[in-house]
N, CA, C and O atoms as a DFTB+ gen file, in Angstrom:
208 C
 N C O
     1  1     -23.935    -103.852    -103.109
     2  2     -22.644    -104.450    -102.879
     3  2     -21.564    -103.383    -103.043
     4  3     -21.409    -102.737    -104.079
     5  1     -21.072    -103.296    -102.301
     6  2     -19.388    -102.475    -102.471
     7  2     -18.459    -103.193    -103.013
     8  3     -17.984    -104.274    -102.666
     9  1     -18.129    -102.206    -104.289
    10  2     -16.965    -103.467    -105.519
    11  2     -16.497    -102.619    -105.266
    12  3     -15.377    -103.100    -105.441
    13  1     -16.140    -100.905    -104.743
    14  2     -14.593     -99.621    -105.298
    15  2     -14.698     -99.070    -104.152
    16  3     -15.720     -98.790    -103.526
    17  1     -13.470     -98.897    -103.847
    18  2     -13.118     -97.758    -102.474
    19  2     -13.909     -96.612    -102.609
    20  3     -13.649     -95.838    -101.688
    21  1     -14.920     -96.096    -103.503
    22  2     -15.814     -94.917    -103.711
    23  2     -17.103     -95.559    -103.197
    24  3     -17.610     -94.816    -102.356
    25  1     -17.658     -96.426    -103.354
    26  2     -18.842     -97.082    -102.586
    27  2     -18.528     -97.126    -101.564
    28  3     -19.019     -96.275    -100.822
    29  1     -17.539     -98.138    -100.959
    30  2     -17.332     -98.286     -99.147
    31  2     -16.852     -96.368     -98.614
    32  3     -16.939     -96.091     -97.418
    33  1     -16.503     -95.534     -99.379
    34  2     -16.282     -94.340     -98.681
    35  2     -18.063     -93.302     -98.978
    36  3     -18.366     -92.211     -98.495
    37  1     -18.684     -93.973     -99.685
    38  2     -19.642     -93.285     -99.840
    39  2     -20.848     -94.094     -98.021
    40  3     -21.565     -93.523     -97.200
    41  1     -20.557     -95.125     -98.155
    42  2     -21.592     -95.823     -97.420
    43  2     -21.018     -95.568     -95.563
    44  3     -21.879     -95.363     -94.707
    45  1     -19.584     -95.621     -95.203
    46  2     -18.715     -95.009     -94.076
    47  2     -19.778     -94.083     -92.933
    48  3     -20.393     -94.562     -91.980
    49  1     -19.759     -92.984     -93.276
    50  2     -20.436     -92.641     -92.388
    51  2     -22.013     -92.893     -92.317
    52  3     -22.567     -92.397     -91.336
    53  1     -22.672     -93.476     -93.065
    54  2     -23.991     -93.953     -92.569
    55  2     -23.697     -95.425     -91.602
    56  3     -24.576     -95.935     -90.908
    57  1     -22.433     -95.910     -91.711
    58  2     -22.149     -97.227     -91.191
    59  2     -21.723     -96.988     -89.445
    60  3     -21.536     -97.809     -88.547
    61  1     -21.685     -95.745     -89.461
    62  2     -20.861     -95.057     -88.297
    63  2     -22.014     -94.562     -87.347
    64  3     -21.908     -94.573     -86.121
    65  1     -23.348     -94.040     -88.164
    66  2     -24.552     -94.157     -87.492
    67  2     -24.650     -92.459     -87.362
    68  3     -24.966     -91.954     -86.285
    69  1     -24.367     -91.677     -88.491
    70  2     -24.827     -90.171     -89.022
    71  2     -24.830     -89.872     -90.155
    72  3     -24.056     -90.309     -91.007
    73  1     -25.754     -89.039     -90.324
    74  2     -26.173     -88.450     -91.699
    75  2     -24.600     -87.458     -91.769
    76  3     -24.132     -86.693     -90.926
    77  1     -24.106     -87.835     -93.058
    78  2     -22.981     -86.719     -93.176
    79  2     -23.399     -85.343     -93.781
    80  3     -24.315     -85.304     -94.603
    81  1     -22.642     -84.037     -93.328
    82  2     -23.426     -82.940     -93.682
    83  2     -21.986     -82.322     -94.405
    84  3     -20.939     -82.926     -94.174
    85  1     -21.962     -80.799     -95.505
    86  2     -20.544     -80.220     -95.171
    87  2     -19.566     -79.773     -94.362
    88  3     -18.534     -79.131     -94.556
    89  1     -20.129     -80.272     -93.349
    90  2     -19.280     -79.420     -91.745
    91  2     -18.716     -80.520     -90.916
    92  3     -18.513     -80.282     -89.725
    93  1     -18.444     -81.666     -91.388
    94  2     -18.086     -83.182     -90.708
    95  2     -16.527     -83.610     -91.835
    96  3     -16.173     -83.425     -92.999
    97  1     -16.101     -84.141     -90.815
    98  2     -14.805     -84.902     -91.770
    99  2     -14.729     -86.380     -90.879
   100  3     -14.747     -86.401     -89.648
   101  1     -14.639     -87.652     -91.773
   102  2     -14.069     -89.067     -91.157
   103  2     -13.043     -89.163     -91.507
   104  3     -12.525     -88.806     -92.565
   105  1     -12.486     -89.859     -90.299
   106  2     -11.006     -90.325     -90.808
   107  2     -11.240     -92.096     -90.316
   108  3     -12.044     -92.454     -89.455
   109  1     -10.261     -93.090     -91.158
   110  2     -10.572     -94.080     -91.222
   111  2      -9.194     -94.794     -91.580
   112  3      -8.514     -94.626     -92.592
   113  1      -8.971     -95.571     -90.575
   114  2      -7.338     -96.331     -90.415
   115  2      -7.763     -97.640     -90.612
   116  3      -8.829     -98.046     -90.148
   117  1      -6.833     -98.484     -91.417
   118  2      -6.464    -100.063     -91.912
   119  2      -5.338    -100.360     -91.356
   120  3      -4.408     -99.567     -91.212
   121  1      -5.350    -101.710     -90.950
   122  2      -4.402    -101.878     -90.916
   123  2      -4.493    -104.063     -91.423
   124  3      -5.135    -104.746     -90.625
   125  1      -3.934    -104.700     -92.486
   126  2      -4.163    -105.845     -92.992
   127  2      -5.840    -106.066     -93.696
   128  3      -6.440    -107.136     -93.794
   129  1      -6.222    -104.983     -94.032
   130  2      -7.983    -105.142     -94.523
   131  2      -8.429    -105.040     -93.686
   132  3      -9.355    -105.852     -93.719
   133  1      -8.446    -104.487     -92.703
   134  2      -9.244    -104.601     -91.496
   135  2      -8.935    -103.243     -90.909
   136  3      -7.782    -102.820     -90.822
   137  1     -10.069    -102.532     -90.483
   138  2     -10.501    -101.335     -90.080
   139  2     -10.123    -101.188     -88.532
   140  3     -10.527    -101.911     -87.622
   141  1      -9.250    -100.083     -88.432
   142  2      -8.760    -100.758     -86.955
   143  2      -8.910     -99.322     -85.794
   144  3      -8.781     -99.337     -84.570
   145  1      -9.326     -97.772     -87.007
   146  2      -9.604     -96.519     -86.126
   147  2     -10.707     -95.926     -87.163
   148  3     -10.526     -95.835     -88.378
   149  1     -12.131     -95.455     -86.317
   150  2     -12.901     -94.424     -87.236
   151  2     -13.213     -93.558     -86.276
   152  3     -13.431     -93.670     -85.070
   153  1     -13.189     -92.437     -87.230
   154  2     -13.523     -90.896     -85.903
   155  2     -14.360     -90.190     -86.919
   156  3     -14.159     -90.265     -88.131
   157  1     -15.257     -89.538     -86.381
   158  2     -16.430     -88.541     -86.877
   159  2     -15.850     -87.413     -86.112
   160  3     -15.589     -87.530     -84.914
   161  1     -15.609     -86.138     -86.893
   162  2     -15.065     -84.695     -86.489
   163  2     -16.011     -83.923     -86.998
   164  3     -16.162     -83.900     -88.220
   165  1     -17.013     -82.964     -85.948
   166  2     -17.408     -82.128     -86.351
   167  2     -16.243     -80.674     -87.166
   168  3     -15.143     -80.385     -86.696
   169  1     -16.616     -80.260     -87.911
   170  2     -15.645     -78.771     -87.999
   171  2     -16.183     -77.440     -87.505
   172  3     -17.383     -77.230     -87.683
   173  1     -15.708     -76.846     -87.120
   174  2     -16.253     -75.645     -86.710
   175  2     -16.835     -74.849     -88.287
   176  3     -16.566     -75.035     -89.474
   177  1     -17.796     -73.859     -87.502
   178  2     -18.616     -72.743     -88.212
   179  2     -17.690     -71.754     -88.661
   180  3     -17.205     -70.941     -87.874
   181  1     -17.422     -71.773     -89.846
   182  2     -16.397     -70.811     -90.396
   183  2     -16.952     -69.565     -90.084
   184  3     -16.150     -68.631     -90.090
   185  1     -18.084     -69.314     -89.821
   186  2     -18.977     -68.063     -89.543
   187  2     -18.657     -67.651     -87.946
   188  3     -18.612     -66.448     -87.688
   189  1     -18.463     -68.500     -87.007
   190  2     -18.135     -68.295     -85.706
   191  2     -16.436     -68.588     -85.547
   192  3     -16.061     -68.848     -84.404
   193  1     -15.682     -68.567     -86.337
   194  2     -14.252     -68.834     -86.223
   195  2     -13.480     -67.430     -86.748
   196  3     -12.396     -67.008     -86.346
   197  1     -14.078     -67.024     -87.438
   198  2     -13.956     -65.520     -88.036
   199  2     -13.284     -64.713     -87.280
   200  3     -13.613     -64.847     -86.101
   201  1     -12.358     -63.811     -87.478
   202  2     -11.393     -62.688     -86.827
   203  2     -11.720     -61.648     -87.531
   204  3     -10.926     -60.731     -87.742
   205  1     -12.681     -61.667     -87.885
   206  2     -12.975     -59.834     -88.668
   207  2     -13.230     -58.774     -88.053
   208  3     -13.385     -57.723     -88.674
């Protein structure tokens, strides 16, 4: 059961239908209790973004 905004943000992206990794960010909009935008963002490879 989800009783704290730390459970429903822990359970989010398995609900979204991906394993979350460190290289992903969700963003997640309400609007009246009710979920009204979710986006899965990969992030880029800090290793391939590099200017060295």
């Amino acid at each position: 059961m989800l009783r704290t905004n730390v459970h429903f943000a822990t359970v989010v992206p398995y609900l979204l239908g991906y394993r979350p990794d460190n290289g992903s960010i969700v963003v997640l909009a309400f609007t009246d209790n009710r979920a009204v935008f979710a986006n899965r963002t990969k992030l880029p490879d800090p290793d391939l973004t590099s200017t060295r």
